[in-house]
C-alpha positions in Angstrom: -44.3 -5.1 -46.2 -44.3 -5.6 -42.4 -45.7 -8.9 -41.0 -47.0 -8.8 -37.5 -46.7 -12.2 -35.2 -50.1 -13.1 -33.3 -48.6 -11.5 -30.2 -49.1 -8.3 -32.6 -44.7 -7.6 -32.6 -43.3 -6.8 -35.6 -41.9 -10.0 -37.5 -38.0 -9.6 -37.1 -37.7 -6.9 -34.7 -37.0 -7.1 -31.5 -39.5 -6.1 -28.7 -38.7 -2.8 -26.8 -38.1 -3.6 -23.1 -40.6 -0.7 -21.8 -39.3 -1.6 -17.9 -36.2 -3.1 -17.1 -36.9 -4.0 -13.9 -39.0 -6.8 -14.9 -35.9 -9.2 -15.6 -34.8 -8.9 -12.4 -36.2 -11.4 -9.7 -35.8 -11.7 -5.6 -33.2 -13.3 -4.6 -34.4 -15.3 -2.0 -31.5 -14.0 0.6 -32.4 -13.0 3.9 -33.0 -9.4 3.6 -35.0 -8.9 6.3 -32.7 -9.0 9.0 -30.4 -5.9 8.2 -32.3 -2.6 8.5 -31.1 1.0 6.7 -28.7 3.1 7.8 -29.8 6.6 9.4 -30.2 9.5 7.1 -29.1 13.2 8.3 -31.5 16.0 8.5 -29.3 19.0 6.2 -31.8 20.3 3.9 -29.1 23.2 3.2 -25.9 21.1 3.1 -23.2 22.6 1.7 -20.6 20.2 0.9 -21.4 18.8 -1.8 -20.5 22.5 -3.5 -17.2 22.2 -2.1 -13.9 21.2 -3.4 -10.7 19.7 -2.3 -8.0 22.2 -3.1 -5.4 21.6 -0.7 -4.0 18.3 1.3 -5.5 17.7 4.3 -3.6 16.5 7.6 -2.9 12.8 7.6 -1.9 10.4 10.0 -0.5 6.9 9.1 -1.7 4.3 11.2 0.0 1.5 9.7 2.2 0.0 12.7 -1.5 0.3 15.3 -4.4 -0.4 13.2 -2.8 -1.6 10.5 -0.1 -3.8 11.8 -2.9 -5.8 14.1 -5.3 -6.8 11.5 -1.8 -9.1 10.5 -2.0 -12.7 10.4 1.7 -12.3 10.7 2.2 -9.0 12.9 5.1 -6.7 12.1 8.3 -7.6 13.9 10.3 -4.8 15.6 12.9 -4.9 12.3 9.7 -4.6 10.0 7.7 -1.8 12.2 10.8 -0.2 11.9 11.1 -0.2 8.2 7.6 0.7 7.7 8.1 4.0 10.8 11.3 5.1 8.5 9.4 4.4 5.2 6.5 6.8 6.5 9.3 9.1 7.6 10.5 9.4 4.3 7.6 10.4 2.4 6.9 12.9 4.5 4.2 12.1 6.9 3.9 14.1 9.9 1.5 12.3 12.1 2.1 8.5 12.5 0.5 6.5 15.3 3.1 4.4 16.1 1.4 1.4 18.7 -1.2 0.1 21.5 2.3 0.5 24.7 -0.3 -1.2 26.8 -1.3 -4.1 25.0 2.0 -5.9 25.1 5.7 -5.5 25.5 6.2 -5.5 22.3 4.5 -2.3 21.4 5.9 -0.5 24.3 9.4 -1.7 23.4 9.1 -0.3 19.7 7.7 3.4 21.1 10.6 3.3 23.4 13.2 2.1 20.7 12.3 4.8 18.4 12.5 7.5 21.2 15.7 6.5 22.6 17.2 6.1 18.8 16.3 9.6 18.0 14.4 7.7 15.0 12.0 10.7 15.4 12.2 13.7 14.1 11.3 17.1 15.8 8.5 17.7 12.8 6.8 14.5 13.2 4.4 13.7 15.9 3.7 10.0 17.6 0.7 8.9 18.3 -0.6 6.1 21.0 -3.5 4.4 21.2 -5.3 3.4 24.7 -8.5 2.2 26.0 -10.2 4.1 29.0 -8.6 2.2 31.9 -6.5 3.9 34.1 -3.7 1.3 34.6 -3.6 1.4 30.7 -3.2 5.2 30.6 -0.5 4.9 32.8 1.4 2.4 31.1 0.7 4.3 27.6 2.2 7.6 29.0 5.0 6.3 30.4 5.9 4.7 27.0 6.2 8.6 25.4 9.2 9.6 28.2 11.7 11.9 26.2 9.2 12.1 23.2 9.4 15.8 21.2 5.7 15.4 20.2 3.7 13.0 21.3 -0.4 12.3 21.3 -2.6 10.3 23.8 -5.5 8.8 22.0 -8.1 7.5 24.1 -11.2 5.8 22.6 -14.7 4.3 24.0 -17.0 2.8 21.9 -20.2 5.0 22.4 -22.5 3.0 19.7 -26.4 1.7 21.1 -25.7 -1.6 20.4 -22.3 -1.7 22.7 -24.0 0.1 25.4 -26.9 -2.5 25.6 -24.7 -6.0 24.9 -21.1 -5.5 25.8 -20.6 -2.9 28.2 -24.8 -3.2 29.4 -24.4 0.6 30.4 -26.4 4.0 29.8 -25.6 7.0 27.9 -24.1 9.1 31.0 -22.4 6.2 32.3 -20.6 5.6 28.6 -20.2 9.4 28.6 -18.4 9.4 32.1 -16.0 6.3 30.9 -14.9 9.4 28.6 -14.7 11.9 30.7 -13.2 10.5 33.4 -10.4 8.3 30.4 -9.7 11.7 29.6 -9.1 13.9 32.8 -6.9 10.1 33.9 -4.8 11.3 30.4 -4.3 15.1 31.5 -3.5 13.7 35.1 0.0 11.1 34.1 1.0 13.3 31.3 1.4 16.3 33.7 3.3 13.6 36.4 5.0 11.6 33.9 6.2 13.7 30.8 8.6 16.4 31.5 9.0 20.1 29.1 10.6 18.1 26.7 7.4 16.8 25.2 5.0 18.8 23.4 1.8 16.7 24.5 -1.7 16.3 22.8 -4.5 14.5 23.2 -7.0 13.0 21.1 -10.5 11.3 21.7 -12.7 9.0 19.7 -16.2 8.4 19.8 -15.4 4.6 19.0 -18.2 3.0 16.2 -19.4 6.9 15.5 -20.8 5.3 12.5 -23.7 3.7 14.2 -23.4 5.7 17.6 -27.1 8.9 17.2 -25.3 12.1 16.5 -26.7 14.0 19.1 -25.0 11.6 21.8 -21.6 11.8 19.6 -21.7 15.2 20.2 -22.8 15.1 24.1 -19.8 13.2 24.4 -17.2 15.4 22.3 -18.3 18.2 23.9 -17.9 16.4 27.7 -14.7 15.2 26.8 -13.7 18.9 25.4 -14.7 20.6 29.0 -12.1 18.6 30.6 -9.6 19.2 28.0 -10.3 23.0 27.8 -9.4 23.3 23.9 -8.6 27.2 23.0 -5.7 29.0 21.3 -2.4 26.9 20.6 -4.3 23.7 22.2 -5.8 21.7 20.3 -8.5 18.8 20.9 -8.3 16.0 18.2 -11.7 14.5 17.6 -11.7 11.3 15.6 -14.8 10.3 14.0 -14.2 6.7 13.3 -16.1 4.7 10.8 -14.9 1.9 12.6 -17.5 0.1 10.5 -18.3 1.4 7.2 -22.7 1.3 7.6 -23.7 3.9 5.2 -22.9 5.9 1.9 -20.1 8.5 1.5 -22.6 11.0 1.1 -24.2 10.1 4.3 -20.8 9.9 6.2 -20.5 13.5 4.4 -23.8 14.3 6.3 -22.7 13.3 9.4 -19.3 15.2 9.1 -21.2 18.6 8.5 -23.4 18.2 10.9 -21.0 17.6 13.9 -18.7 20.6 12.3 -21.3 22.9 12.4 -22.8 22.1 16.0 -19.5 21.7 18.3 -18.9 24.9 19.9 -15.2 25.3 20.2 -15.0 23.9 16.4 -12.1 26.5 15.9 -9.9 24.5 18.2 -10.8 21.4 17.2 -9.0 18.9 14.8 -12.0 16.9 13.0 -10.4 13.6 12.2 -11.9 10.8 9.4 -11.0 7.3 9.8 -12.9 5.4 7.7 -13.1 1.8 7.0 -13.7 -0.2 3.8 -16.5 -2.3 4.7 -18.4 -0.9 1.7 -15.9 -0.8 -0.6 -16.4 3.0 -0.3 -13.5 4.4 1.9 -12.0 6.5 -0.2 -14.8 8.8 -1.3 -16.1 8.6 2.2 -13.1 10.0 3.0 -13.1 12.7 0.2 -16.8 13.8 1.0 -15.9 14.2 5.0 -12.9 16.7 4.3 -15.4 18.3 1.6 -17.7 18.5 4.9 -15.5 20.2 7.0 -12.8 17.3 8.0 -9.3 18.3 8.9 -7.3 15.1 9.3 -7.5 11.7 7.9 -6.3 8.8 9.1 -5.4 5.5 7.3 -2.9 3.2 5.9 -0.8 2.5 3.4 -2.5 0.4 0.2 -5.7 0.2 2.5 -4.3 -2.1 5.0 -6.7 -3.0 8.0 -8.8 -5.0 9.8 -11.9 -7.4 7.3 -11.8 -4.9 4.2 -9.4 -2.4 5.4 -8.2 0.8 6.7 -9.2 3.6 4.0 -6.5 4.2 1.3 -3.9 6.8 1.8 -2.1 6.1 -1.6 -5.1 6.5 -3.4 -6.4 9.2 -1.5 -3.0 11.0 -2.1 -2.7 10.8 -5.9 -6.1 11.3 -6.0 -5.0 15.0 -4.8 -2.1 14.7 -7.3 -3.8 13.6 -10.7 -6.4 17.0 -9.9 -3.0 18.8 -9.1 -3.5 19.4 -6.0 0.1 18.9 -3.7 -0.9 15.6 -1.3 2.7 17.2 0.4 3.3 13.2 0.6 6.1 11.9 -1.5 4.8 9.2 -3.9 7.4 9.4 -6.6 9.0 5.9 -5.7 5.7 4.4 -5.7 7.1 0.6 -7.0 10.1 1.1 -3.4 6.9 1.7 -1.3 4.7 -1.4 -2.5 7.5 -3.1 -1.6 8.3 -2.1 1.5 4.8 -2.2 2.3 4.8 -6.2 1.4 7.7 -6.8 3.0 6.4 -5.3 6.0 3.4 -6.4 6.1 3.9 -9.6 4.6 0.8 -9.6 2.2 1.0 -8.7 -1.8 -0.5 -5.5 -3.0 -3.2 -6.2 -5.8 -1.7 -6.1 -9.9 -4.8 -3.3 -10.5 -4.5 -1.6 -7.3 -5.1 2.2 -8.3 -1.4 3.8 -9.3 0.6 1.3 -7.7 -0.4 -1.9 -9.0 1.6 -3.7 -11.6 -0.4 -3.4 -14.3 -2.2 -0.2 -13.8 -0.2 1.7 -16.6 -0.4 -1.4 -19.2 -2.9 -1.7 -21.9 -3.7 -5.0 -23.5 -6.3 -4.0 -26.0 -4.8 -2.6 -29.4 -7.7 0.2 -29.4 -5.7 1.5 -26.1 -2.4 1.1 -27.2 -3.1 3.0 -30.1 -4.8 5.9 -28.4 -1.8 6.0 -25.7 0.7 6.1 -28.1 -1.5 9.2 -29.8 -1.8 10.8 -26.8 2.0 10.7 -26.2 2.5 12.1 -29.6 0.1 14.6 -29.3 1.8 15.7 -26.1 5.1 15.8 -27.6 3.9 17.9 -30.5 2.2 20.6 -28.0 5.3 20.8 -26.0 7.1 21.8 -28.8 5.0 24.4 -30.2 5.0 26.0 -26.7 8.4 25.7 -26.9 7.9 23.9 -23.5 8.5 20.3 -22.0 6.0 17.6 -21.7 6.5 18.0 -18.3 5.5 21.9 -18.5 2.3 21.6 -20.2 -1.1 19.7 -19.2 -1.6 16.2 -18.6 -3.6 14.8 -20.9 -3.0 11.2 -22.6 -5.9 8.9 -23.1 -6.5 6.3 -20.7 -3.8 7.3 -18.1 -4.7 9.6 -15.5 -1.4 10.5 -14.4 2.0 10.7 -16.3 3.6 6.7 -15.2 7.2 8.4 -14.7 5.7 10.7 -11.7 6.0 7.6 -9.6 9.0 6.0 -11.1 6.9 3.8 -13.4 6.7 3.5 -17.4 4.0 2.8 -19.7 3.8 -0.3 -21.1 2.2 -1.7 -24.3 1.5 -5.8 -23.5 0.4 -7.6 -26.1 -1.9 -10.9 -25.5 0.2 -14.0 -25.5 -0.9 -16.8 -27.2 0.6 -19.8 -29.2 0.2 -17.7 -32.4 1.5 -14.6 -31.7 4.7 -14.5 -32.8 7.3 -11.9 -31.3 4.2 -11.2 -28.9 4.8 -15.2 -27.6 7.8 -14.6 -25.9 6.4 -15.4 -22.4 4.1 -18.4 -23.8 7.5 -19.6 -26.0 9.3 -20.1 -22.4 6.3 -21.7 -20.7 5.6 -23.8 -23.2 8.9 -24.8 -24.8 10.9 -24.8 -21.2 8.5 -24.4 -18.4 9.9 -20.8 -17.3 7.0 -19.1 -16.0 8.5 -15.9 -15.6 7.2 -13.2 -13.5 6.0 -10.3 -15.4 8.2 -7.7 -14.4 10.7 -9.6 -16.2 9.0 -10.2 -19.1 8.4 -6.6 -19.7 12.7 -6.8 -19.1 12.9 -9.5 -21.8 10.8 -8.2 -24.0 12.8 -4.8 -24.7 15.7 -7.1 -25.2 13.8 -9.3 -27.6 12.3 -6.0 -29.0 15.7 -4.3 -29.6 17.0 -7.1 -31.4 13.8 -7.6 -34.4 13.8 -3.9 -34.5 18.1 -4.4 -35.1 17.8 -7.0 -37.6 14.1 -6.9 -38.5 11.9 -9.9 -39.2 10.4 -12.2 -36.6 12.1 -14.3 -33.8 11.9 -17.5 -33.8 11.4 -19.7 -30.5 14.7 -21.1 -31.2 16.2 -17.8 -31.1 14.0 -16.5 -28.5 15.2 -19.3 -26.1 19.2 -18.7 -27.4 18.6 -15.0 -26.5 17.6 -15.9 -23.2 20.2 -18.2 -22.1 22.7 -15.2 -23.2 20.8 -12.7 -21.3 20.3 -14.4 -17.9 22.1 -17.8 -17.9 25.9 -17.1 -17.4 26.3 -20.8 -16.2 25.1 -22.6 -18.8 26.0 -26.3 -19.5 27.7 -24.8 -22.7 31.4 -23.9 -21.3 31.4 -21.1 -24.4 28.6 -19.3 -22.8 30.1 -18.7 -19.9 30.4 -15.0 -19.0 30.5 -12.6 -16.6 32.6 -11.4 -13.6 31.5 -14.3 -11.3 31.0 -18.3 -12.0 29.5 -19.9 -9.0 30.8 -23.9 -8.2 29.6 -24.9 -4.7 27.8 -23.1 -1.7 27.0 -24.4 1.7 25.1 -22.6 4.5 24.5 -23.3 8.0 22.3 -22.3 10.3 22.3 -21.1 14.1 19.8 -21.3 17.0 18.7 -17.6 16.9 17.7 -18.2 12.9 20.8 -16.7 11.4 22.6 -18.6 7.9 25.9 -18.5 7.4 26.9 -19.0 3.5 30.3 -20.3 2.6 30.6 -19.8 -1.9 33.2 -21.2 -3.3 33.3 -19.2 -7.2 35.7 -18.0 -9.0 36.0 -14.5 -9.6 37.2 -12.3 -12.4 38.9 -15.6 -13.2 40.2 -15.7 -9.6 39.6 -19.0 -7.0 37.6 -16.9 -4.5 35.8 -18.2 -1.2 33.0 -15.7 -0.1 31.1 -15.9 3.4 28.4 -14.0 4.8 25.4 -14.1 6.8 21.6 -13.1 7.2 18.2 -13.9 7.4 18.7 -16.7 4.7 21.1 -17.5 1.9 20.0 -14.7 0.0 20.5 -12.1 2.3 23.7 -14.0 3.1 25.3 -14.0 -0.3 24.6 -10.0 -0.6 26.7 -9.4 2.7 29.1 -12.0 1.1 29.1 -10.0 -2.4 30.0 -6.8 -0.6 33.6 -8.2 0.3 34.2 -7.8 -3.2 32.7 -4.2 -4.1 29.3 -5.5 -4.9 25.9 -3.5 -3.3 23.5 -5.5 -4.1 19.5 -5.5 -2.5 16.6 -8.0 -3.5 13.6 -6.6 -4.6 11.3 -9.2 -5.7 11.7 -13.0 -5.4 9.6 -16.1 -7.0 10.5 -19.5 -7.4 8.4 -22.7 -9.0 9.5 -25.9 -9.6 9.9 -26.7 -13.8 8.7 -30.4 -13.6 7.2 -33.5 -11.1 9.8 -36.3 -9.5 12.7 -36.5 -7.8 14.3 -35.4 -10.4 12.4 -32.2 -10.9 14.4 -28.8 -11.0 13.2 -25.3 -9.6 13.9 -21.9 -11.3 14.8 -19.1 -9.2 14.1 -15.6 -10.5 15.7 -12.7 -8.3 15.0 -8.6 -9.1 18.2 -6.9 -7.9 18.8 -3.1 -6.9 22.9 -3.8 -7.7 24.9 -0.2 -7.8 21.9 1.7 -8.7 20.8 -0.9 -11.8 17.7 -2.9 -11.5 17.7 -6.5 -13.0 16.1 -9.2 -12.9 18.3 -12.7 -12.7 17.0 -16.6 -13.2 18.7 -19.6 -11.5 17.6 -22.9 -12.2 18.8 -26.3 -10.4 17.2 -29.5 -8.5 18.1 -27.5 -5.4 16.1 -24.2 -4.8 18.8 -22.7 -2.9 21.3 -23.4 -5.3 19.1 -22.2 -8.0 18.4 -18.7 -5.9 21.9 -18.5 -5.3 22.7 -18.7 -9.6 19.8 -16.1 -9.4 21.7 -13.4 -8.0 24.8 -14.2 -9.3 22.7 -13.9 -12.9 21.9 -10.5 -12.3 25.1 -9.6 -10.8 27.3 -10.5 -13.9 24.2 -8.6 -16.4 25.0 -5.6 -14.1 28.8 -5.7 -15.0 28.4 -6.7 -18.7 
């Protein structure tokens, strides 16, 4: 029998939400001051039909847009790094400075040109505003350049017509037309037949700038250029702030690729920014609108929310195996070089690079991972194929974690209960090691390979002995002593231009041996000091904390090595961090010859 409540409900059942809207209440924020972005008249659309089945153009521009949204911008040994990284993985378009804005950036286009740090496949871009000392200056910066691009912007938006530059439409137009006929003009007095020159013109805030006036402008700026067979107009659509949906950005792509008239001789560039957390699909939908070129950076790197993606936007191509024809097997080398560059960490869950993007905490995931692999395994085999020959298809991981020189890895929660799952909370705990977690996925194998060796569970006693075996060659314990190096003293000095000079004193395959060297810092020091006796070693990652309070207190070091090919991590600890950086490396030096 069913009793019924005087609000007529059914006693002990809940009552049926018939409109969920009436939870939610105003917020009281101010709402009323930001008005909706434009919608695009295209009742017959097509793009959203279309489909992405081969890369687009890209152009990196890490070291222009990228490298000035830097608290800390790029010195000329980092921009460098970061041009010869983007080498490397194959991009072909890489805008490479602002000459004009500083010596700086016209030294680094210079140094690269001069090097022959360019090769003949890869184009340079430049970026510079519409004034005609500015141009000057910019051109002169691409002398002896193979291919080299001018790209001249003016911000063409309502808003910076009426409040910054308080001009009308034809007098923004002409600051175009005339930026770009100023362009044509010092290339032709400036560059010699060497150069292969091109040019490329922005519509600057496109995003907020009416599309009929975008395209008044484009089409200006392309009767001075003259576009037509074998030359080429680029036409950059920036989303210099990111105002609407993808699908509207979409919109507007389509409806400037359909009405420009000499669209077969244009390059229809996408430069969107993050402002919406929406870069990437906006990006996506443009090229499905008719887009030919998209520029970005590296990990999203950029001014506020950033530059759109061009790592995701790349294996996003890959996991739908489609060829990005942009080498991100390595992925793990170019986060790194990307935060040393840039000086700024990449996020633990950013998409395919981040650390713990192929790592599953929950045992529900584990479990249907470790399915999926053996399901993989077992199809292979009746096809008489590979794993690698067959479809990708494990649960919960998009993409196979070896296709970028990662693995997948099974992390189990750790917790003062845990057991052989505490390892990490055993060395917190027990002896304040907070190690990072790249090396506790090292230490765990080991700890791993030994239960599974002599089965049972580890205790923290032997969990902590294991340790000091694996990492600590110096220990207080003269029998524990191993490896090809013991270190005894160290003392660095440091010159006026920022250089350290180490002097170790260690002994050596059971050799008195004094080792110098110098770099950037004792680290850096000690590797060119290693190399006198046969060792390569590079740092990869670096942390240090201290393991207590007081004067007394001592700081552990941990050091990930590249050393002959091996990567390892090492741990120094000692009341002096440089010491304790210093027992670091030689940590993982001796793992590497045990």
């Amino acid at each position: 029998m069913t009793t019924v409540n005087p609000a007529g409900n059914s006693v002990g059942r809940p009552t049926p939400i018939t409109n969920a809207t009436q939870l939610q209440k105003p917020s009281g924020m101010p709402v009323h001051k930001y008005g909706r972005y434009e919608a695009v008249d295209i009742p017959d659309r097509t793009w959203p039909d279309n489909r992405i089945t081969v890369a687009p153009r890209w152009l990196s521009t890490d070291l222009r847009d990228g490298n000035q949204a830097l608290i800390d911008p790029m010195s000329p040994a980092r921009k460098r790094e970061m041009f010869d990284l983007l080498v490397k993985m194959g991009y072909k378009e890489i805008e490479v400075g602002f000459p004009s804005s500083g010596e700086t950036d016209f030294a680094f286009v210079r140094s690269i040109i001069e090097e022959g740090a360019i090769p003949e496949d890869v184009t340079i871009s430049v970026l510079t505003q519409a004034r005609e000392e500015l141009i000057e200056r910019t051109v002169e910066s691409l002398v002896g350049a193979h291919r080299a691009t001018v790209h001249l912007y003016n911000a063409t938006a309502p808003t910076f017509r009426r409040v910054v530059f308080r001009g009308s439409r034809e007098e923004v137009k002409q600051i175009a037309v005339d930026g770009t006929r100023l362009v044509m003009e010092y290339a032709e007095k400036i560059l010699g037949p060497e150069t292969i020159f091109g040019y490329q013109y922005s519509p600057e805030i496109f995003t907020d700038t009416e599309l009929d006036f975008a395209l008044e402008v484009c089409e200006a700026v392309c009767d001075v250029w003259q576009p037509e067979e074998g030359r080429e107009i680029i036409l950059n659509l920036p989303a210099t702030v990111e105002r609407s949906t993808p699908s509207t950005h979409a919109d507007r792509f389509e409806w400037m690729s359909r009405n420009l008239t000499r669209r077969e001789h244009v390059c229809l560039s996408v430069h969107p920014h993050n402002d919406r957390g929406t870069a990437v699909a906006a990006a996506e939908l443009a090229i499905m609108a008719g887009a030919d070129r998209i520029e970005g950076c590296l990990f999203g790197q950029g001014e506020r929310t950033g530059n759109v993606d061009l790592v995701t936007l790349g294996m996003n191509l890959f996991s739908q195996g489609v060829d990005p024809q942009i080498d991100f097997s390595q992925i793990d080398e170019i986060r790194r070089t990307s935060e040393y560059c840039n000086q700024m960490e990449i996020h633990p869950r950013h998409p395919y690079a981040g650390d713990l993007v192929y790592t599953a905490f929950s045992g529900s995931h584990q479990d249907a991972i470790k399915k999926g692999f053996d399901a993989m395994e077992a199809d292979a085999a009746a096809r008489g194929k590979t794993v690698d020959d067959i479809e990708w298809a494990v649960p919960y991981l998009p993409i196979d974690p070896k296709d970028v020189g990662r693995s997948y890895e099974a992390v189990i929660r750790v917790n003062s209960q845990s057991g052989k799952g505490g390892i990490a909370y055993v060395l917190k705990n027990d002896h304040k090691l907070d190690l990072p977690r790249r090396m506790q996925i090292e230490f765990s194998r080991i700890i791993q390979a030994k239960t599974d060796a002599e089965g049972g569970e580890v205790t923290p006693t032997q969990i902590w002995s294991t340790f000091q075996d694996e990492y600590l060659p110096n220990a207080d314990n003269a029998g524990a002593r191993w490896g090809r190096i013991q270190l005894r003293s160290g003392q660095t000095t440091s010159d006026t231009d920022g250089t350290d000079t180490l002097t170790v004193e260690a002994v050596v395959d059971g050799v008195d041996t004094v080792l110098t060297g110098s770099g950037n810092g004792p680290i850096s020091a000690f590797f060119e000091a290693l190399q006198a006796i046969g060792i390569d070693a590079r740092l990869l990652d670096y942390t240090e904390h201290t393991m207590s309070e007081g004067a007394s207190a001592q700081a552990a070091s941990y050091i990930e090595c590249a050393i002959d090919g091996k990567v390892l991590w090492g741990i120094g600890i000692d009341a002096n961090t440089t010491r304790a950086s210093l027992k670091a490396v030689v940590s993982a030096v001796n793992r590497a010859a045990r």
